[in-house]
N, C-alpha and C positions, 0 to 999 in steps of 0.2 A: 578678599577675593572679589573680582569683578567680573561678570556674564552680561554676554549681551542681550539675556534672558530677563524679562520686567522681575525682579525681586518682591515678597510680600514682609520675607522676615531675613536680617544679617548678622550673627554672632560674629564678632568680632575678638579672638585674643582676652577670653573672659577666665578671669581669677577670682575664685572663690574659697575661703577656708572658713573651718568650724573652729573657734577658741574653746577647749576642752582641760579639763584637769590634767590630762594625759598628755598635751604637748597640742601645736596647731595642726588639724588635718588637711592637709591640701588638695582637697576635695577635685577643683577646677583648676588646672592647670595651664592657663591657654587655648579652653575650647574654640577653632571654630566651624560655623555652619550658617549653610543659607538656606530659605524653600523660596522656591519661585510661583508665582501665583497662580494656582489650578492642579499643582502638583498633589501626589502622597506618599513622605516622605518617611523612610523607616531610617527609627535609631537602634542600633544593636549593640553587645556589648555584654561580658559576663558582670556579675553583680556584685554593686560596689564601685560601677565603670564611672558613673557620675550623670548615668544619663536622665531618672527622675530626677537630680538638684538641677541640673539644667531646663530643665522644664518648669520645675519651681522661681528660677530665678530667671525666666522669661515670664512669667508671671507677678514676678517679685512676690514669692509666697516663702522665703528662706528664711526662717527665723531665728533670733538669738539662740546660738554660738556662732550661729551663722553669719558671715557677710561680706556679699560683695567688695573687691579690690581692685579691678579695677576692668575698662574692656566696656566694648559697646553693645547694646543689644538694639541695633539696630530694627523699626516697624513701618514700613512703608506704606501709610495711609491711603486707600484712592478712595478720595469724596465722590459720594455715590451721583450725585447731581452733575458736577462737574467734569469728574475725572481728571480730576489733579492728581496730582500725588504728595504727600506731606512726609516728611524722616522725622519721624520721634524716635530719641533717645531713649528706650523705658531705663536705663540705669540711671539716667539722673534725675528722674518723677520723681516727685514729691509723693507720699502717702494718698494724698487727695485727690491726684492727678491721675494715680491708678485704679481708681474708680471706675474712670470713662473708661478706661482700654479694657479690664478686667470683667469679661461676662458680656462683653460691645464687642471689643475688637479682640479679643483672643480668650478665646473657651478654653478649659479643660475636664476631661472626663477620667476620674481615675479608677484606681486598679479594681477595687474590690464594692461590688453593687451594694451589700447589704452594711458597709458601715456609713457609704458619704450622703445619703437620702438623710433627713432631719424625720429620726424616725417619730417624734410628735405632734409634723405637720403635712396636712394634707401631700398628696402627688402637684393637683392642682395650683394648691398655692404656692409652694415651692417653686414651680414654674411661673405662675403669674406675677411673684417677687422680681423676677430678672426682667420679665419683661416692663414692668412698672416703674423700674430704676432706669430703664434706659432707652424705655421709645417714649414716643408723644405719641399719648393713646388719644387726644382729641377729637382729630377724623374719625378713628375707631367706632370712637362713646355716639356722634350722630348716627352712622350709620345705623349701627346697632339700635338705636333710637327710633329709626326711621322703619327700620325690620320689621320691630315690634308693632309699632301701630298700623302697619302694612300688611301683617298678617292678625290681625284685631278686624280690619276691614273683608276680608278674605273669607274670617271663620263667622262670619257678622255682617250678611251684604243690609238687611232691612234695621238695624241699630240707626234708633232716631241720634245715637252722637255720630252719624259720621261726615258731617257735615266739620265739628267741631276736630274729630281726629285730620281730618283729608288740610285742615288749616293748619294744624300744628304739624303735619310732614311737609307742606311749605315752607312753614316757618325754619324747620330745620334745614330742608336742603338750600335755602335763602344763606344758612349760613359755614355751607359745606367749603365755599371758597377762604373762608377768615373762621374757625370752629373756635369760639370759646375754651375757656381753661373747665374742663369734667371737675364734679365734685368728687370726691375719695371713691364712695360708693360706685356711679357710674363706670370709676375709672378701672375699679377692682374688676365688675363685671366684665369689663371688654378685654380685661388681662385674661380674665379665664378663659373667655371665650375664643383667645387668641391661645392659652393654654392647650386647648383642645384639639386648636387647626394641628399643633404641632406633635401633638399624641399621634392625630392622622397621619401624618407627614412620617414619623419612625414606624408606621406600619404597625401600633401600637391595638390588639382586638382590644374593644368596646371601650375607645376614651372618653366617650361619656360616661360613664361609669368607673374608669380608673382613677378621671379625675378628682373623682369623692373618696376615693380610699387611701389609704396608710400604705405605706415601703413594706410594711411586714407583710399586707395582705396580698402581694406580686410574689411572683415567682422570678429568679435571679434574672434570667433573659427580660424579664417587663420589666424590670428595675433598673438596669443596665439603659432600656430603651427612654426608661422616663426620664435617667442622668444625659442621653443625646440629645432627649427633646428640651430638656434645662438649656443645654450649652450651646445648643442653635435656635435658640428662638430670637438673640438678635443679629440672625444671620451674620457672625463672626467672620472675620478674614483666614483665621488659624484657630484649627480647631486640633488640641493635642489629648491625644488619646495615649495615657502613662497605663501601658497593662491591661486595657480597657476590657478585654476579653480572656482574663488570664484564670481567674473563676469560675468562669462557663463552663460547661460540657462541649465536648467539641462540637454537636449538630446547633447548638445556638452562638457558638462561637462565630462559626461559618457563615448563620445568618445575619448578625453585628458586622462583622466584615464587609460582607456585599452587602450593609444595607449603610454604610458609611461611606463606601464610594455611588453608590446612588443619589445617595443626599448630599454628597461632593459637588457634583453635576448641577442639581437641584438647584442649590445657592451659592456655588461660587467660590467656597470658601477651598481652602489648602489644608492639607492635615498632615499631620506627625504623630507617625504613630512608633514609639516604644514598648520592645517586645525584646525577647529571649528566643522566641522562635522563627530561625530564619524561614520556618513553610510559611508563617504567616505574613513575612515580606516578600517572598517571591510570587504570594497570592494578590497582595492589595497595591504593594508600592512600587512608584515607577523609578524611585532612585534612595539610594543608602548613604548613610554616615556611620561609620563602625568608630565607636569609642573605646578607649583601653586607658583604665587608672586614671581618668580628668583628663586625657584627651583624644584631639580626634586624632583618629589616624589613619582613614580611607575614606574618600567621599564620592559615588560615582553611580552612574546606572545602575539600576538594579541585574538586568540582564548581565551588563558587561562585568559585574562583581562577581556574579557567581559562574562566569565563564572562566572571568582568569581576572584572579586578585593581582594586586600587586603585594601588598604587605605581609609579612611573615602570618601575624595574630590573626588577618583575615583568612588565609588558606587554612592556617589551622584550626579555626572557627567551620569553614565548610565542609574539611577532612573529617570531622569529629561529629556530624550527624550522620544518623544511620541509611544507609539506601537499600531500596527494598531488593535489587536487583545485585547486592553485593551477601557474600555467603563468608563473614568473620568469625572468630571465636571470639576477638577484642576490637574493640573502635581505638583509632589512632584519639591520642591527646595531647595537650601542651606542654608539656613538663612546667613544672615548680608550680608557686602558687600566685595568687594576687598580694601583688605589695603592700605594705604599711604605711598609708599615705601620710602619718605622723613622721615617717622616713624612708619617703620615695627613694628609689634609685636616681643617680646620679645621670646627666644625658639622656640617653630613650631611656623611659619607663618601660619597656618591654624590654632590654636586650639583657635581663638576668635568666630570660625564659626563651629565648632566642636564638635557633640554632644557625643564623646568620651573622652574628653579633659579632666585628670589630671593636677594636681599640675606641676609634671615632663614638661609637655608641656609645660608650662608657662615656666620654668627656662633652659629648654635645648635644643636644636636643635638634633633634631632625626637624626641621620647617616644613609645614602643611604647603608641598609644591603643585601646582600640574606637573605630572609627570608624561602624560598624554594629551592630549586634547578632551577636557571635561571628565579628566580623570585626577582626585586629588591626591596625594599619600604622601606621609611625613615618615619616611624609614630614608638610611643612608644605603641603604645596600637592596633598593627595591628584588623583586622577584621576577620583573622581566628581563634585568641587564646581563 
């Protein structure tokens, strides 16, 4: 796909299967999908669609049986100095290489708060790891340096050293334009202290204090906030949120929601969020990807999706929540089931469920087209014609 819209992330035609004692699962099928830069972009899709592996293997977090086959996963770099733009491949990274991008250029927060915290180690440190692996806290360490003895002088005007202090915060800011390499200790402290801005930053009550305590001693909503402030502390480009509020109760659900498009704003970054509930895409996101069985098969506005679908599976995804304003005894549903991806259907993976379903279906796989103007969908027998 090509938009004349700056792109941040481009799946391309991505094949992914699990090698299992049962036979190979063809998990990904040819997914594709783009987010453009400042976007929040919801993936949907009944379970099993493919759409946490795909977030895993934009991450490259897919592990043995798992493995990528083939398809581009397209990352559109812009150097913050410059404003260039760089295309990294992540399918063809090496191991090592996914380092820099992993936790730098593309977060994720997943589904459930109380298992992914390392419940052994601090909130703080936990956060102050990411940040230590991938900023140059150098600048940091002086200023923080300079604080200190700054506020030494402040709480201490007649102290016979501060003749001695007022020389070593010269000495420091002398070397604020070239900052030396921080020893461990130094560096550890201004991670935390950099930990903290971003407890503030998720609207997190009393991060000084949070950041001494354990995952067990938060309550699901604070724990939730302490895995966003993890995933943006170095302000990532794509921040993908698998489930991320699935957990909650709905009053902290709600709050996670709108405090992720806040923090969108904030820094910059694009999100994808993965969810089962289309309330919670018609509340956060500005444009949809509907998957079915490893792929996609409607990409478009969010408004203009739930105005008027084009694809069978999407109408009957919207037909099949309930509205308050409708008075049913049964909600419409899809008939049949989800496929055996050890033995997909032949052509659309949908047309066994499919009350539009030609011949054509049966023998061909329908291509991800514009069908509209910034409207995607891969069916032969769309729902407008």
């Amino acid at each position: 796909m090509t938009m004349s819209d700056e792109l941040v992330l481009n799946v391309k035609e991505l094949y992914l299967n699990f090698y299992t004692y049962e036979g190979v699962v063809k998990a990904l099928d040819g997914v594709n999908m783009f987010l453009r830069r400042g976007d929040t972009m919801g993936v949907v899709g009944e379970t099993g669609c493919g759409k946490s592996v795909t977030a895993k293997s934009i991450l490259r977090l897919v592990e043995a049986p798992g493995k990528i086959e083939s398809g581009e996963i397209l990352l559109y770099d812009k150097d913050k100095e410059t404003d260039e733009i760089h295309e990294i491949d992540i399918a063809k990274l090496r191991p090592e290489e996914m380092l820099e991008i992993r936790g730098n250029k593309i977060s994720i927060v997943f589904q459930d708060p109380a298992t992914y915290p390392n419940p052994v180690f601090r909130v703080g440190d936990q956060i102050a790891e990411v940040i230590e692996l991938h900023q140059d806290l150098s600048l940091d360490v002086l200023n923080m340096k300079i604080a200190k003895l700054e506020l030494m002088l402040s709480e201490n005007l007649a102290s016979e050293n501060r003749a001695e202090i007022e020389e070593k915060i010269n000495y420091y800011r002398q070397q604020l334009d070239d900052p030396p390499t921080p020893d461990k200790k130094s560096k550890r402290e201004a991670a935390k202290l950099k930990a903290i801005e971003m407890l503030k930053m998720v609207r997190m009550p009393a991060p000084e204090q949070v950041v001494n305590q354990y995952p067990h001693e938060l309550s699901g909503g604070m724990r939730q906030r302490a895995l966003i402030a993890g995933s943006l502390a170095c302000n990532p480009s794509i921040l993908i949120c698998d489930e991320a509020t699935t957990a909650l109760d709905v009053t902290v659900q709600a709050q996670v929601l709108m405090l992720l498009n806040q923090l969108k704003k904030e820094i910059g970054s694009s999100i994808i969020v993965i969810t089962h509930d289309m309330g919670v895409v018609a509340e956060t996101c500005n444009w949809v990807n509907v998957m079915y069985a490893g792929t996609t098969v409607e990409s478009c506005a969010t408004l203009e999706l739930f105005e008027k679908p084009i694809h069978p599976y999407t109408a009957g995804l919207l037909t099949a929540v309930p509205k308050l304003h409708e008075d049913r005894e049964r909600l419409p549903q899809i008939r049949g089931t989800v496929p055996n991806l050890i033995t997909p259907p032949s052509g659309c993976r949908f047309h066994p469920r499919c009350d539009y379903a030609t011949k054509i279906c049966e023998e061909k796989k329908p291509l991800l087209e514009e069908q509209k103007p910034g409207h995607w969908v891969a069916c032969h027998n769309p729902l407008d014609n």
